[in-house]
KESETOR-134922 format. One record per residue (C-alpha): residue in one letter; x, y, z. Coordinates in steps of 0.001 Angstrom, whole numbers, padded with zeros to 6 digits, always signed. Layout:
aXYZ;...
END
This chain:
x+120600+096463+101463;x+117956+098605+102294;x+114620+098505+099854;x+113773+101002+097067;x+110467+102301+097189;x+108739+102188+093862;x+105560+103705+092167;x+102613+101168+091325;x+103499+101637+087819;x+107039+101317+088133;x+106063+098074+089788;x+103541+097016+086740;x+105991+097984+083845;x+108778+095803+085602;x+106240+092827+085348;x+105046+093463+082289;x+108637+093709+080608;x+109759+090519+082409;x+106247+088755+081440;x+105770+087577+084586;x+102386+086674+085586;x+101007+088898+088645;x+098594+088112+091515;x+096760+090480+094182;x+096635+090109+097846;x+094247+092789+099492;x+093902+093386+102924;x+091864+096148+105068;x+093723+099223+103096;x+091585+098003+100242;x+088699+098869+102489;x+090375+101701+104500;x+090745+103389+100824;x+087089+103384+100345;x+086269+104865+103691;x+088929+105182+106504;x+086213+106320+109242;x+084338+103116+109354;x+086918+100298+107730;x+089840+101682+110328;x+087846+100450+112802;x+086797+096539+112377;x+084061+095849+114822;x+084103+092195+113795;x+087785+091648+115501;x+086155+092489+118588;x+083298+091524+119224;x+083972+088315+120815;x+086453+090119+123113;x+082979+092228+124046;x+080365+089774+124774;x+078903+090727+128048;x+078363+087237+129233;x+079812+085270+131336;x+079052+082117+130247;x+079896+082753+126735;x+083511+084338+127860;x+084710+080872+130099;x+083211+079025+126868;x+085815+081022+124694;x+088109+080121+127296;x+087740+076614+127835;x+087493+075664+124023;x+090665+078447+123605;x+089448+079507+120279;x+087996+082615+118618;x+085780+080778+116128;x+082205+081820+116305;x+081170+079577+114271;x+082456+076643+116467;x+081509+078012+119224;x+077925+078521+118182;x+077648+074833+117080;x+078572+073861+120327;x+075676+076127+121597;x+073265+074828+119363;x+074356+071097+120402;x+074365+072025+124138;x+070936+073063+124208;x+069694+069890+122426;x+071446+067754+124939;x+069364+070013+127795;x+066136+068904+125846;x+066653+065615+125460;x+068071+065281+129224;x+065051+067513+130527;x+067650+069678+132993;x+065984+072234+134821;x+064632+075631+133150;x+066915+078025+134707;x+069955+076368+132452;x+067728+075923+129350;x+067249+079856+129484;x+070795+080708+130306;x+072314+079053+127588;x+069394+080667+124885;x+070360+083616+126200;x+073820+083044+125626;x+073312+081582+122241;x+070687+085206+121650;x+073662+087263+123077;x+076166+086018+120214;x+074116+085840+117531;x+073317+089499+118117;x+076725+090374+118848;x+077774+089697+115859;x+074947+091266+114047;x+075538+094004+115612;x+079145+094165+114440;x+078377+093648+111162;x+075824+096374+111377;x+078508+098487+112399;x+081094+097663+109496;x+078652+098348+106954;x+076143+101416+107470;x+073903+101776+104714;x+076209+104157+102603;x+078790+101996+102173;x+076580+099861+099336;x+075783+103257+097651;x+079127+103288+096093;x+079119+105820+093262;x+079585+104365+089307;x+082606+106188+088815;x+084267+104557+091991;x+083426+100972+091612;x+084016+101392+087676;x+087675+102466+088924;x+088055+099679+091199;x+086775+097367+088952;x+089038+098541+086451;x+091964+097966+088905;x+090886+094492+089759;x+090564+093388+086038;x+094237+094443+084607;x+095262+091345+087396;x+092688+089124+085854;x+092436+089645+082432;x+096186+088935+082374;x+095695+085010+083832;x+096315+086919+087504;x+094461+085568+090506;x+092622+087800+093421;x+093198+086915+097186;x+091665+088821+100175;x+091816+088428+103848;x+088727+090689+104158;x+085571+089857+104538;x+083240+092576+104322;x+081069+092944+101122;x+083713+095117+099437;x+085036+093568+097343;x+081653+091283+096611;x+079607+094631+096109;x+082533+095617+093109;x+082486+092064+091237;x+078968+091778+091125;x+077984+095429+090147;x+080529+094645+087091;x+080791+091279+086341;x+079763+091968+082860;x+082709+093766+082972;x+085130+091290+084348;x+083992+088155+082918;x+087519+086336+084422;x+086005+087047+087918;x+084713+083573+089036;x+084553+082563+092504;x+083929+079022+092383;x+080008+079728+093091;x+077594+078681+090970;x+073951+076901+090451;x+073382+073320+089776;x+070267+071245+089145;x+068263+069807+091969;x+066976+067256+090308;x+067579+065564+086497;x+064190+066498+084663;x+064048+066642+081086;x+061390+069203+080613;x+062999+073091+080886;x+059488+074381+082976;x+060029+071690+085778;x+063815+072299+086214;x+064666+073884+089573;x+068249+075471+090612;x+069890+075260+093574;x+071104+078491+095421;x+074943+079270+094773;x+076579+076398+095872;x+080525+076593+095862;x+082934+073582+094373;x+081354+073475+090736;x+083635+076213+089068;x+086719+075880+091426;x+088985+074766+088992;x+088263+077859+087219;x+088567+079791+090379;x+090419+083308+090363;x+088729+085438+093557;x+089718+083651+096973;x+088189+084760+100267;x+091135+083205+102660;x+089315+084529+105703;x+085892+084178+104527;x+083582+086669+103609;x+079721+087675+105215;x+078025+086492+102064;x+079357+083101+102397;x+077652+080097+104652;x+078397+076728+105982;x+075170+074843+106189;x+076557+071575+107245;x+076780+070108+103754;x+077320+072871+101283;x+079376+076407+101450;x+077019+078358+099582;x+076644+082145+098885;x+074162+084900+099588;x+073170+087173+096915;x+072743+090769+097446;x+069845+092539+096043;x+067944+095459+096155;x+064984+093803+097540;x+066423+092006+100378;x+068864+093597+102152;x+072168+091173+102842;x+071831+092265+106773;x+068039+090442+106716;x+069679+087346+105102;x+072397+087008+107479;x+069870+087398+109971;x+067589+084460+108273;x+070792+081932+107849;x+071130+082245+111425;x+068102+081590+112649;x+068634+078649+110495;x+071849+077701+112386;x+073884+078328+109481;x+076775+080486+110173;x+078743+082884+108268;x+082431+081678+107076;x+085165+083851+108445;x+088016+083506+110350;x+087621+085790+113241;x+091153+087478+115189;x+093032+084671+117019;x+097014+083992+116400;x+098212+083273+113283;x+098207+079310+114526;x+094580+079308+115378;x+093768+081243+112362;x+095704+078818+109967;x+093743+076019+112546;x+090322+077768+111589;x+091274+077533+108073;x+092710+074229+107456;x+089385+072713+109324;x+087026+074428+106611;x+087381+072995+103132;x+086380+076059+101242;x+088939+078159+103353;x+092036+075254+102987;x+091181+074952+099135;x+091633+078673+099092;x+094912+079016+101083;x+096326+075946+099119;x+095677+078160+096132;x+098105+080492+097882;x+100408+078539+098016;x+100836+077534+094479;x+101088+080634+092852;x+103976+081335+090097;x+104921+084433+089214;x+104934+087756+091033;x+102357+088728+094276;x+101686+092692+094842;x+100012+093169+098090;x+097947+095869+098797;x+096396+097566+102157;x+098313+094160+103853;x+100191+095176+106868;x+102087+091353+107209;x+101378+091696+111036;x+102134+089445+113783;x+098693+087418+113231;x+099766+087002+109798;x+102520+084271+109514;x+100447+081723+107980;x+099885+084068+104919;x+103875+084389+104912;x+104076+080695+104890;x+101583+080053+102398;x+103813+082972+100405;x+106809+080877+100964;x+105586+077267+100305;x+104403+079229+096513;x+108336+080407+096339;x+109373+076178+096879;x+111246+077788+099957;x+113928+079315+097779;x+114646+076497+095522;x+116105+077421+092164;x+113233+075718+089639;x+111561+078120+087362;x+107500+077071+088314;x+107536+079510+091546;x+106541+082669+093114;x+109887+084446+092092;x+108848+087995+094548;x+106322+089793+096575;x+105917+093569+096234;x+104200+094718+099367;x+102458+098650+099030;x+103748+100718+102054;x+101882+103959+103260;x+104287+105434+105738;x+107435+105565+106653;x+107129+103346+109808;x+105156+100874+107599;x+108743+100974+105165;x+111015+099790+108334;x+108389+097289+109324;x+108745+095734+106049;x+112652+095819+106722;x+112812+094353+109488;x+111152+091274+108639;x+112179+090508+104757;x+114261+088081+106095;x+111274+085741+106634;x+110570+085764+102751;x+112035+083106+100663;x+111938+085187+097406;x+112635+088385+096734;x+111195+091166+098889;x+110033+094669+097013;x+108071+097722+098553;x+106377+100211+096743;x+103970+103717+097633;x+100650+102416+098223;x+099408+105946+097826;x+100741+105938+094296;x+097629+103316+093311;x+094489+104506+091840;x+092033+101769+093408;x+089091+104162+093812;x+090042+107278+092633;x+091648+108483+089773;
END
């Protein structure tokens, strides 16, 4: 039977009449809704298909995976094994410059995903958005995004007086146990303290979040030092940003289940109850393992009553309807579409 397409609030006053407890998945339409000209266009997909380099391209190749961050740690080890085996200059200097080349690349790219405008978003649109975001989590709802540009960041901390349910597992803890409050010291935002209270999940990562070999810690943005100049500074530290760059849906779900912060998130996914309404996610062919996570949360169709009982997936266009149709079939609960363009996420 073919699907109905519903409005948004069609969609919300069948949940909230069936009390059934609803989550969010967001993917680039949440950003593409903000700004189509620059978020239609994701420079960090591609940049690793760009690099100019050979050396860096057979390196890709040979390790067949789009993971900069792996990929840079094997860098960074490389060219400690060429110091401490004294090989010749000529490779010491070609593999700095390939090491240079991709950290730039993908400064670059980032650069290019967020000119300067995009964190001047006006109080009236982030007070909308945030608005939108809080009716999922001041009703016990949980918020998952396969983006990782400082969207969605930028929103929750502009208003987190405003959404006090939005906690992202991040938080400080003492450095050391000292008794007298002038002495005490605080770490920087280290994440695994408030996980258990966790309700925002980056499943791909996010630019604000590092990997610094023992702790996944996050940047904070301020108006005195610019995000871009911290990235900049964590990577001249050799810490890398966490986010799970394009690839298949197997090496993306590989990326993720080899990064505790990212696995802890995606098993989150999975064991959601209730009702998931997805929107700006397209479902593509890189995105089984969200499907699976989707159907591992429904118990694969089993008939208990502590499951994800149906996904309701926002559609655009026409074309994006029949896409939806032709794969429903690979949901194990029930499959509902409804007009994206019927959502007020940044205007009213």
């Amino acid at each position: 039977m073919e699907l109905k397409l519903e409005t948004y609030d069609e969609v919300i006053a069948h949940l909230t009449k069936s009390k059934r407890t609803k989550h969010l998945l967001l993917g680039n339409g949440f950003s593409m809704a903000y700004d189509a000209n620059i978020f239609s266009y994701n420079a960090l997909h591609q940049f690793i298909d760009k690099l100019d380099n050979d050396l860096l391209s057979k390196l890709f190749e040979i390790i067949n995976t789009k993971n900069f961050e792996l990929v840079m740690k094997q860098l960074d080890n490389f060219s400690e094994l060429v110091d401490i085996f004294g090989s010749d200059e000529a490779l010491k200097n070609k593999v700095k410059e390939a090491s240079a080349k991709l950290k730039n690349s993908l400064i670059n790219a980032i650069e290019d995903l967020h000119p300067e405008h995009v964190f001047k978003i006006s109080e009236e649109k982030s007070d909308i958005c945030a608005a939108f975001l809080n009716s999922y989590l001041e009703k016990d709802g949980k918020i998952f995004t396969t983006n990782y540009d400082v969207l969605l960041y930028w929103v929750l901390m502009r208003n987190r007086d405003n959404i006090p349910n939005a906690i992202d597992g991040f938080g400080r803890e003492k450095e050391e146990d000292i008794d007298y409050v002038d002495d005490i010291e605080y770490s920087e935002l280290r994440w695994g303290k408030h996980k258990e209270k966790q309700t925002i999940y980056y499943l791909h990562g996010a630019l604000p979040l590092f990997d610094t070999g023992v702790n996944i810690i996050k940047e904070e943005y301020d108006s005195e030092h610019y995000i871009m100049e911290k990235i900049k500074n964590r990577l001249e530290q050799k810490e890398y940003p966490v986010f799970v760059t394009a690839g298949t849906s197997e090496q993306k779900l590989e990326h993720i289940l080899h990064n505790y912060y990212l696995s802890y998130c995606y098993e989150s996914l999975s064991k959601i109850e209730g009702s998931l309404i997805t929107f700006g996610f397209n479902f593509g062919e890189y995105d089984e393992h969200i499907i699976k996570a989707i159907n591992i949360a429904a118990k694969n169709g089993k008939k208990v009553s502590d499951k994800l009982w149906s996904v309701y997936i926002g559609v655009y266009s026409e074309s994006d309807q029949k896409h939806i149709e032709r794969i429903k079939s690979k949901f194990k609960c029930k499959v509902h579409i409804f007009d994206a363009k019927t959502v007020h996420v940044w205007n009213m």
